[in-house]
C-alpha positions in Angstrom: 0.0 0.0 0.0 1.1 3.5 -1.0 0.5 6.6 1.0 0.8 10.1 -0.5 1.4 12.6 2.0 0.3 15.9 1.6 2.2 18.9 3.7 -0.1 21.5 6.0 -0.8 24.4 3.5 1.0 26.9 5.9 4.2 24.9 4.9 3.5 25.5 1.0 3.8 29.0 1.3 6.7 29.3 3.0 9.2 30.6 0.3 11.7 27.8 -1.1 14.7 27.4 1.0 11.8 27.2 4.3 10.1 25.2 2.5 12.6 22.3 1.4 13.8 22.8 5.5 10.4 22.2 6.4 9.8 19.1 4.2 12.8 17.4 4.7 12.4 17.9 8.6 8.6 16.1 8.1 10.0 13.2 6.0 12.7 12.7 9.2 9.5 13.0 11.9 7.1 10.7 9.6 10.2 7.9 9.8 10.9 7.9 13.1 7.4 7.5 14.0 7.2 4.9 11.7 10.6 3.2 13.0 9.1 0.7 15.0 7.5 -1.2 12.0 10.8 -1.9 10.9 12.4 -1.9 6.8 8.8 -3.0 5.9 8.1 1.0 5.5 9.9 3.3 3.0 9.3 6.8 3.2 10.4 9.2 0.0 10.1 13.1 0.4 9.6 14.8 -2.7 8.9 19.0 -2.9 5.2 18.8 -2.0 4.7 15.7 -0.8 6.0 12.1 1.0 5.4 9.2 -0.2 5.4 6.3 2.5 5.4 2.8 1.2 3.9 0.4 3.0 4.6 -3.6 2.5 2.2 -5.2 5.4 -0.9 -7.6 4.2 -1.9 -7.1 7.7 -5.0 -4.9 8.0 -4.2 -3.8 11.4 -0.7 -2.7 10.9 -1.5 -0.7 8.0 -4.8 1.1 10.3 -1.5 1.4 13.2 0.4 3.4 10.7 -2.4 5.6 9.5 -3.1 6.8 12.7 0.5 7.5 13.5 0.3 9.5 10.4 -2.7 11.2 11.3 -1.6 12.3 14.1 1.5 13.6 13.2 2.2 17.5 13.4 2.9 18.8 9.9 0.6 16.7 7.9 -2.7 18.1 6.1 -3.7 14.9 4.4 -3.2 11.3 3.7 -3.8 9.8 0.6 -4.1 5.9 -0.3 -2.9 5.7 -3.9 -1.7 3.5 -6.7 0.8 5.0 -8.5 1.9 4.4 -12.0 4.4 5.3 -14.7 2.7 8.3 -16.6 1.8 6.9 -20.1 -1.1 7.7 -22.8 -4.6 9.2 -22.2 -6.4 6.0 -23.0 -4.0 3.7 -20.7 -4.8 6.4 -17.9 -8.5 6.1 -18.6 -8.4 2.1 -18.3 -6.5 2.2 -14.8 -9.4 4.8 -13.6 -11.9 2.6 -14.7 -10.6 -0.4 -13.5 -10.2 0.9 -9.9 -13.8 3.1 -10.6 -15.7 1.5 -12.8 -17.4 -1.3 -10.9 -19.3 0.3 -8.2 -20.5 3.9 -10.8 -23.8 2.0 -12.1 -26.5 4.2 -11.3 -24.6 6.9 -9.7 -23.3 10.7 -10.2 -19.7 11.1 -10.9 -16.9 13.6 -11.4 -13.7 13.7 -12.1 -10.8 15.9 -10.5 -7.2 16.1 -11.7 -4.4 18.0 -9.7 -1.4 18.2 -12.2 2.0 18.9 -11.0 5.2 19.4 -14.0 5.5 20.1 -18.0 3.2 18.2 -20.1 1.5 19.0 -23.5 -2.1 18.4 -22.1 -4.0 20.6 -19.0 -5.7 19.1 -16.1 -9.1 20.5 -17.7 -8.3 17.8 -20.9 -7.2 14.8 -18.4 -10.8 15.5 -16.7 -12.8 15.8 -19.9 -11.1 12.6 -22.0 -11.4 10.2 -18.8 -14.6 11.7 -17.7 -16.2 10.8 -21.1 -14.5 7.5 -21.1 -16.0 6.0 -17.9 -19.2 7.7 -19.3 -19.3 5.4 -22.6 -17.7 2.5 -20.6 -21.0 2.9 -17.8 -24.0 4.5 -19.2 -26.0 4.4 -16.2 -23.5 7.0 -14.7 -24.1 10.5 -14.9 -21.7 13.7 -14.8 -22.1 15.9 -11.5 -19.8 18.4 -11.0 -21.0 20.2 -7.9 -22.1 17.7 -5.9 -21.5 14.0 -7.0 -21.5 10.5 -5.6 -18.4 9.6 -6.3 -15.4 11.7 -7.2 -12.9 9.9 -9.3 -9.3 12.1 -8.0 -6.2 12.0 -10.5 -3.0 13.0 -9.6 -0.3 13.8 -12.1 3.7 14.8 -11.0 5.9 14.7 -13.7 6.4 11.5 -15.2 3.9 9.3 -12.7 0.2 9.3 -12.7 -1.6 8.6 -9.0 -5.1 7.3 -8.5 -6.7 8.5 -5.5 -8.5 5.6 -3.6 -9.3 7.4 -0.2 -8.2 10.1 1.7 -8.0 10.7 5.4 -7.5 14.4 7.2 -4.1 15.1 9.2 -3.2 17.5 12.1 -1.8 20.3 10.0 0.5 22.7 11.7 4.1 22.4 11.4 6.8 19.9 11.8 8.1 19.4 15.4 11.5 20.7 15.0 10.9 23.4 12.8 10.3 25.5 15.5 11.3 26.4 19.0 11.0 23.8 22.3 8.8 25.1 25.6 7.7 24.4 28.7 4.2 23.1 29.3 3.0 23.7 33.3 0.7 21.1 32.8 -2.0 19.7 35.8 -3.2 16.8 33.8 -7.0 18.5 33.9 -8.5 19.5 30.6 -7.3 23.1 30.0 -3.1 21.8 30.5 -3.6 19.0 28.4 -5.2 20.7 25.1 -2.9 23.7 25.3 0.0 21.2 25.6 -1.6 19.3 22.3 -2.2 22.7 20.4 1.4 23.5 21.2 2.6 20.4 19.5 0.0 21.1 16.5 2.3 24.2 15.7 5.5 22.6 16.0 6.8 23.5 19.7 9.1 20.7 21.1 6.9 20.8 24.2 8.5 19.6 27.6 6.5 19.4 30.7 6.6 20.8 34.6 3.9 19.5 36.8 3.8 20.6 40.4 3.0 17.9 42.9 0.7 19.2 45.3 -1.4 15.8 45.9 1.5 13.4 46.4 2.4 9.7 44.1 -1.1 9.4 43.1 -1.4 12.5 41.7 2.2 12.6 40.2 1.1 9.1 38.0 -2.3 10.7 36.8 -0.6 13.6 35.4 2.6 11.2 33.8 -0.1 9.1 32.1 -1.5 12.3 30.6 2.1 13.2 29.4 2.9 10.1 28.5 0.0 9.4 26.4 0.3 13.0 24.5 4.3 12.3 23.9 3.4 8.7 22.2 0.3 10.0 20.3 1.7 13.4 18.7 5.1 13.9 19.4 7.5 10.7 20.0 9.6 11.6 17.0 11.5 13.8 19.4 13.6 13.7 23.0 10.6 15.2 25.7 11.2 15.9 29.6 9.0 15.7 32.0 10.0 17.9 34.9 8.3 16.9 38.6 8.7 19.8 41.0 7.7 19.1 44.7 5.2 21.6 45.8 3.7 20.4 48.8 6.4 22.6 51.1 5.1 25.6 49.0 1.4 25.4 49.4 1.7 24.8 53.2 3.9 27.8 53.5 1.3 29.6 51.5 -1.9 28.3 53.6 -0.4 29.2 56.7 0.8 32.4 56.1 -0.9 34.3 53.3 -4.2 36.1 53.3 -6.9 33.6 52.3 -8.2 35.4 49.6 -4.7 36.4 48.0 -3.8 32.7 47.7 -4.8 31.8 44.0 -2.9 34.3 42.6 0.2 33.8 44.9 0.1 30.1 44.1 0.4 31.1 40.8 3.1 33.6 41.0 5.4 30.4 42.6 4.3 28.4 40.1 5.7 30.8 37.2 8.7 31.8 39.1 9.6 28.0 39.3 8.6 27.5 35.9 11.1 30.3 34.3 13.9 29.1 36.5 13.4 25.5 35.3 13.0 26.9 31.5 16.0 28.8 32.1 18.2 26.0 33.2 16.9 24.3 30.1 17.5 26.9 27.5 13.4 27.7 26.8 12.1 31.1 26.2 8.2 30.4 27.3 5.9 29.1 29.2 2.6 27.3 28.5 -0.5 27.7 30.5 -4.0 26.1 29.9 -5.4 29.3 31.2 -8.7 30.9 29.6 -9.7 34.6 30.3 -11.8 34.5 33.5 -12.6 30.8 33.2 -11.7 31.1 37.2 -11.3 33.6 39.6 -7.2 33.9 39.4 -7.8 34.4 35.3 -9.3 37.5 34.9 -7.1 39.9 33.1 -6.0 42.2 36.1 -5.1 38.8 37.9 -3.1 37.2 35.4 -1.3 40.3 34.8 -0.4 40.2 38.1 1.1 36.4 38.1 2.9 36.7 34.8 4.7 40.0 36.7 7.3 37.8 38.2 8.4 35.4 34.7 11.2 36.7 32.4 9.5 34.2 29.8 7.3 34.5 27.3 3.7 33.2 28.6 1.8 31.5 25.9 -2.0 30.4 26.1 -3.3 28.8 23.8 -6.7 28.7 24.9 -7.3 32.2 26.2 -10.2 33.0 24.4 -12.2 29.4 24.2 -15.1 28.6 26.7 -14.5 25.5 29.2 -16.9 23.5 26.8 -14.8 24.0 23.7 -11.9 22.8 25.6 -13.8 19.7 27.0 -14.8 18.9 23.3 -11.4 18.8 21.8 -9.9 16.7 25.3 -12.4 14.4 23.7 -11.3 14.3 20.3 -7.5 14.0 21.0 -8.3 11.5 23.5 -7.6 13.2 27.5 -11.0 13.5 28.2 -12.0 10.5 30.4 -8.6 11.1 32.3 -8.7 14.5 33.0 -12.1 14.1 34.8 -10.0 12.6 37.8 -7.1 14.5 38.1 -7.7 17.1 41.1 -7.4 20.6 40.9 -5.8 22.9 42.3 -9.4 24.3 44.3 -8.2 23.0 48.4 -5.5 25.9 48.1 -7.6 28.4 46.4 -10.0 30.2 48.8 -13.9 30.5 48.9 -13.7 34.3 48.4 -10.7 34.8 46.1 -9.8 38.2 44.3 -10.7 38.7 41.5 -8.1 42.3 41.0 -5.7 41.7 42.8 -2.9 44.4 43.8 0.6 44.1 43.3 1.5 46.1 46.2 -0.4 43.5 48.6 0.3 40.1 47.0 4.1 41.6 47.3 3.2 42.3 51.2 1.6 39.4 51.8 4.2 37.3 49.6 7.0 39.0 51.8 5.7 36.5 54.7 7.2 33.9 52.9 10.4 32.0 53.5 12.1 32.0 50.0 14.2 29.3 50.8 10.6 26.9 50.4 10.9 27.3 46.9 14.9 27.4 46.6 14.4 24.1 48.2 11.8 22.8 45.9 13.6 23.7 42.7 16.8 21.8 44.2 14.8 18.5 44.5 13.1 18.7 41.0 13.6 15.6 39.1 14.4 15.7 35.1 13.7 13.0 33.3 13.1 11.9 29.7 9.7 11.1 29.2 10.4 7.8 28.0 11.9 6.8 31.3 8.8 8.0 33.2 8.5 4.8 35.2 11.9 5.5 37.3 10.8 7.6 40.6 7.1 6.2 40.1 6.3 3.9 43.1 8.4 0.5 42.8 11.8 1.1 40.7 11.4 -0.8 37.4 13.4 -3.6 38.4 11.1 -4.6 41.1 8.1 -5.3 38.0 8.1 -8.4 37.1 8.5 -8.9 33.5 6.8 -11.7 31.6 8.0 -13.0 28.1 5.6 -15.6 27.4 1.7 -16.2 27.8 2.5 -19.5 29.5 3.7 -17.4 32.2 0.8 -14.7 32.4 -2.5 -15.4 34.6 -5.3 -12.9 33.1 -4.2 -10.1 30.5 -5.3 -6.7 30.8 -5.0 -4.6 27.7 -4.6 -0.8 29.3 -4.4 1.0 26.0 -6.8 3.6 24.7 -9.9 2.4 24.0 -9.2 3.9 20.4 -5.9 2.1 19.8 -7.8 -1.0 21.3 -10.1 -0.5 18.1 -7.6 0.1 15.9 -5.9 -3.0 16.7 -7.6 -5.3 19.0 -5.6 -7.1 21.0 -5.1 -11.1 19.8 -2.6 -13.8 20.6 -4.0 -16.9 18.7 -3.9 -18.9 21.6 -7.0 -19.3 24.7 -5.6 -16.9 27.1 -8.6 -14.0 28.5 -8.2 -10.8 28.2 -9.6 -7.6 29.9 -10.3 -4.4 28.4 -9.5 -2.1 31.3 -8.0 1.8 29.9 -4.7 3.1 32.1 -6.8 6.0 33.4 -9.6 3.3 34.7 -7.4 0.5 35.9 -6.2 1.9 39.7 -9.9 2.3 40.7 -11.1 -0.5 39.0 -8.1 -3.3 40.0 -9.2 -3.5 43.3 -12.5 -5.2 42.0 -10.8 -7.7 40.5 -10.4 -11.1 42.4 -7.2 -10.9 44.5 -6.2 -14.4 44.1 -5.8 -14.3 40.5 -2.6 -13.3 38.9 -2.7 -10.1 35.9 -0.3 -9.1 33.3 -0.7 -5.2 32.3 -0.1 -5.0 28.4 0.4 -1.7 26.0 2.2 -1.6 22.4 5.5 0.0 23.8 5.3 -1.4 27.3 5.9 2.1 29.1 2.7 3.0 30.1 2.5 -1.0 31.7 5.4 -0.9 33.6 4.6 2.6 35.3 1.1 1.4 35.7 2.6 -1.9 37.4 5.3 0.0 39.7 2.1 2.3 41.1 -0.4 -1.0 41.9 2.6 -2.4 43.5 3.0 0.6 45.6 -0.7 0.3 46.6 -0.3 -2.9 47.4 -1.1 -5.5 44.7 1.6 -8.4 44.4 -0.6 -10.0 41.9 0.5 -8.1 38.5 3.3 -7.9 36.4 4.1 -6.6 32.4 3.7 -8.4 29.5 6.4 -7.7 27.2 4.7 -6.0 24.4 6.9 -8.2 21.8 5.1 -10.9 23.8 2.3 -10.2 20.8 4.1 -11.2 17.9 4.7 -14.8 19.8 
């Protein structure tokens, strides 16, 4: 199977030299997404396009790599195609027909051609001579222009002619890479988590600083989040995930601020930790999922007031959307039934806050605090690459128990997505009984399950298992171990 990539528009009207930079960065992010699937995928850049060639018969490998595609930043449009040497009119009109011609009986048709090169015939006279073809060839089709059943898509660059057989929408944006890296301050809820994604939509290497205010539990909720977002849009790249303990900050802040100046305070510590971490790392800005007076500590005297102490540029993504608009597109890139139980931030923000806050008396009542709280915080951050997420996570990784084959596994509980679970349901050929239980379900729901039965956690790259595996242990549960996702191919 051939795919024809098609570059986000903003790319193709970048001038040349930007563009070719542009492109040739894509074609390097589409194959190391792709890497995993081994020398079974080619990918080709050309000027407007990538071509990646595809040699699985498996159904559910190729549906794996169209949604890798899909959701990679850069990438307007995938195309399925056959491609052929570009030869005569009427050998171009017998390949359309024979991949359009059987299912046109008694439907409207048209036919586009997008022509790319120097020939001696337009794309008006390719449309008109194969139009009229499949026409004599099918007499009960008829010619609609503006709206028809099918549409019959040509594609002609230099000397090879492509047949369009579907087409599937991509994220747009830019490549990551193409542009500068930031730092995400992300809480795992809804409004973090989509301004992290529209980040990576524009091509921002986008690492992320959580604050842990609600201990291990709350640390794992928000890796998951991070994890899943690094795996789904941006795992062509090197990501950290920066963990900054914040529990000595907010008691320092509930037992000596003003209650009603402790949002915005809380805020202002966040940022000043947040440029001195992007600082240390070489980042210019700051992300926030905050949305003009979504909550008290957002309208616009307040947030001028936080931003006062960062050197950094403050980015928001979603400053002007409504909570409901953010909760609909948590849904469509998939954080949405995650989100809904990570806590907020609401037991240090108090019942009355203010809503215009004063710089002269959040720096009075901030003066109450002992600086070396937050010095102290910032010296036990922990850096790590997001790919290593598990280390630091309950159990170390060597204390998971690691299972190779499914002679060794009790019950198997597939923790993926329930979209990559659809994509590519989960099969081993053998009798062995699997549970569909998603990562950000599985620590309420595990303690349901019978404790006297053995479970092996199981996700494509294993990463997501392994942390999961390290928390339950934590908790408790002896009864669980990974299986190696190469366990699959067995």
């Amino acid at each position: 199977m051939l795919f024809l990539i098609k570059l986000s528009p903003e790319i193709t009207i970048k001038s040349r030299v930007v563009r070719r930079r542009f492109t040739r960065q894509l074609r390097k992010n589409t194959h190391r997404v792709l890497k995993e699937f081994g020398n079974q995928i080619q990918v080709r850049g050309k000027w407007d396009a990538i071509e990646v060639d595809v040699n699985f018969p498996e159904q559910a490998k190729i549906r794996q790599i169209q949604d890798r595609l899909q959701n990679t930043p850069g990438i307007a449009q995938i195309c399925v195609v056959e491609k052929h040497q570009l030869s005569s009119m009427e050998e171009m009109l017998e390949l359309s027909k024979n991949l359009h011609g059987h299912y046109l009986n008694g439907k409207t048709f048209a036919v586009r051609c997008k022509r790319t090169g120097d020939h001696s015939f337009s794309s008006v006279d390719v449309e008109r001579f194969i139009g009229h073809g499949i026409l004599e060839s099918c007499p009960t089709a008829k010619v609609n222009l503006r709206n028809p059943d099918v549409t019959v898509s040509l594609e002609i660059r230099d000397d090879f002619f492509y047949i369009i057989k579907d087409k599937f929408k991509g994220l747009g944006g830019f490549p990551l890479g193409c542009q500068d890296s930031v730092l995400s301050l992300i809480s795992g809820g809804f409004d973090s988590s989509v301004s992290s994604y529209l980040c990576i939509k524009r091509g921002l290497q986008t690492h992320y600083c959580f604050f842990n205010l609600g201990g291990s539990s709350h640390e794992v909720l928000v890796k998951e989040i991070a994890l899943f977002l690094w795996m789904k849009f941006h795992s062509s790249h090197r990501v950290k995930f920066i963990s900054v303990p914040f529990e000595g900050v907010v008691e320092e802040i509930l037992s000596k601020v003003e209650n009603s100046q402790m949002g915005v305070i809380l805020k202002r510590m966040m940022y000043r930790a947040g440029d001195a971490i992007a600082k240390k790392m070489g980042l210019n800005a700051l992300v926030t999922g905050e949305s003009i007076a979504q909550v008290s500590s957002q309208t616009l005297a307040n947030l001028s007031v936080i931003e006062d102490v960062s050197d950094s540029l403050i980015l928001r993504p979603l400053c002007m959307s409504d909570k409901q608009e953010i909760i609909n597109m948590a849904r469509e890139i998939g954080t949405e039934n995650f989100s809904i139980d990570v806590p907020e931030y609401c037991a240090v923000i108090s019942k009355n806050p203010t809503t215009k806050a004063r710089i002269s008396k959040i720096e009075r009542e901030e003066s109450r605090i002992d600086e070396r709280v937050l010095l102290e915080a910032l010296e036990d951050t922990k850096y790590q690459l997001i790919s290593e997420l598990i280390d630091g996570v309950g159990k170390k990784e060597n204390d998971v128990s690691i299972v190779g084959s499914l002679t060794e596994c009790g019950i198997v509980i597939d923790i993926r997505h329930p979209n990559d679970i659809e994509i590519s349901p989960l099969s081993f050929g053998v009798k062995v009984k699997i549970l569909n239980i998603p990562f950000y379900s599985l620590s309420s729901q595990f303690e349901s399950l019978e404790s006297n039965q053995d479970y092996s956690l199981y996700c494509d790259k294993g990463m997501m298992s392994r942390m999961h595996a390290a928390h339950l242990m934590e908790l408790g549960f002896n009864n669980v171990s990974v299986l190696d996702f190469k366990a699959n191919s067995n």
